[in-house]
N, C-alpha and C positions, 0 to 999 in steps of 0.2 A: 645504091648502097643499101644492104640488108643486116639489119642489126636485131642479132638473136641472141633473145634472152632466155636463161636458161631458171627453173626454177627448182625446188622437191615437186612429186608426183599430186595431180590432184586427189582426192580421196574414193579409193575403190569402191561402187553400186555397193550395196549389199548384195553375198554370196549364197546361192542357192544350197542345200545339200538333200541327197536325194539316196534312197537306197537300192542296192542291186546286189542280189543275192547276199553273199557273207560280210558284203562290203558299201561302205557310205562313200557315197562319190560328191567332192567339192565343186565346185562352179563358179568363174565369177569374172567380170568383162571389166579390162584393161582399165584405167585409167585415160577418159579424154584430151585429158590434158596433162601430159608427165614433163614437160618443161626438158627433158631426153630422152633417152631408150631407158626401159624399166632394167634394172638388173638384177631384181630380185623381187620376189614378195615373202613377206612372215606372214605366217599362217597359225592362228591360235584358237586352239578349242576349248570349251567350258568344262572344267570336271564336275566330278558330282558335288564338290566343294566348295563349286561356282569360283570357282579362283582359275584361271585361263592360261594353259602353259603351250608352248609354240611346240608345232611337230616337225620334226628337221630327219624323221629316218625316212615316214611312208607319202609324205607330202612338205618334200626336202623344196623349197619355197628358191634355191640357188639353182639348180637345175636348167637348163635353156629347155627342155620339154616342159616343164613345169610352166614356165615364164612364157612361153609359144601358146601355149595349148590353155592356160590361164584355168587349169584344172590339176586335179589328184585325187587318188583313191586311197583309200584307208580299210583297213580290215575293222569289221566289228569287234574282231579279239583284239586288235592292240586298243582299242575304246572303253573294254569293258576290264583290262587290266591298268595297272597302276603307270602312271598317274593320273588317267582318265578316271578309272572306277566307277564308268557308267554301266546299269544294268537293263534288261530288256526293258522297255518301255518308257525308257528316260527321252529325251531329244537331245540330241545333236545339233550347237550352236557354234559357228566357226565367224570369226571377224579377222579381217586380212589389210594388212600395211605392203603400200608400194613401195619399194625404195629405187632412186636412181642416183647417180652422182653427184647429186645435189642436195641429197637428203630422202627422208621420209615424210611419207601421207600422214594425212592425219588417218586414224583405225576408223574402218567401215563398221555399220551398224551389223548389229548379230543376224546372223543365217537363218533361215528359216524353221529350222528345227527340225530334218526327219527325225522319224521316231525309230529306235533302234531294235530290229525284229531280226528272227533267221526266219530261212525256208525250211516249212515243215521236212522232216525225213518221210522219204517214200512211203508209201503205203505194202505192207507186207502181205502177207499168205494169201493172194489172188488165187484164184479158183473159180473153174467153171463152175458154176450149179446144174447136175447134168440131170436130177430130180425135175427142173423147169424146162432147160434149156430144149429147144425144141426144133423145127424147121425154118418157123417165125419168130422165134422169141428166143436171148440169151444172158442169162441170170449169171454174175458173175460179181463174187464175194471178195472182201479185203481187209485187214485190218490196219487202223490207224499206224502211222511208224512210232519210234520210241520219244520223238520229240515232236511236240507241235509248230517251234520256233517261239514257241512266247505268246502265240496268241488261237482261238479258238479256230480250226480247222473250218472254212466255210464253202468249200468246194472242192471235186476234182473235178481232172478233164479225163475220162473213158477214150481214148483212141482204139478202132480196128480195124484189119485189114482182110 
């Protein structure tokens, strides 16, 4: 005889978050011990006002991808509009509840923090330099694009073919 006891979810690792390109990507591994199958997680992020409101449009937490994949993506714009009202260079803190038929977790400790940037805009008016440009050698000019992303431009990558 097998007697199983069923409880709420144990309390979710802390959640990583991490950025890729326009968008902050959440993270965060299952609960070890959930007493059943998880049916959902809440998912809550810090606003500028440090006050924590749950996101249910772009890391809708009821989802079975969401609840599988124990991840979500979020747009920078919906972070840096209301009621988030984060702006470039704030961090990103997200603390996440398991719930299963039993109840809910207790809320994991806050995320890690990425820091909220875009990807500069391209670089414009490339041009040979054909004053230099030579047999062995190719000079080839650019200007900065209209947005840095928030933070000071410290490289490009040149490709040629």
């Amino acid at each position: 005889m097998t007697i199983l006891i069923a409880d709420e979810p144990s309390q979710v690792a802390q959640p990583t978050t991490s950025v890729s390109l326009s968008n902050i990507i959440i993270d965060w591994v299952a609960p070890s011990d959930n007493g059943s199958p998880i049916t959902s997680y809440q998912i809550y992020i810090k606003q500028a006002d440090e006050q924590y409101s749950q996101e249910m449009v772009d890391c809708d937490g009821t989802l079975t991808a969401t609840i599988s994949n124990t991840q979500c993506t979020i747009p920078i714009s919906t972070l840096t509009a209301s009621p988030y009202s984060l702006v470039v260079g704030d961090e990103v803190f997200v603390n996440i509840i398991a719930v299963n038929l039993y109840g809910e977790s207790v809320v994991s400790m806050d995320g890690n923090g990425a820091i909220i940037a875009y990807v500069p805009d391209m670089p414009v008016n490339l041009a040979n330099d054909l004053s230099v440009t030579s047999a062995t050698i190719i000079k080839i000019t650019w200007d900065q694009g209209a947005s840095n992303g928030g933070a000071t431009v410290i490289d490009y990558r040149i490709s040629y073919d």
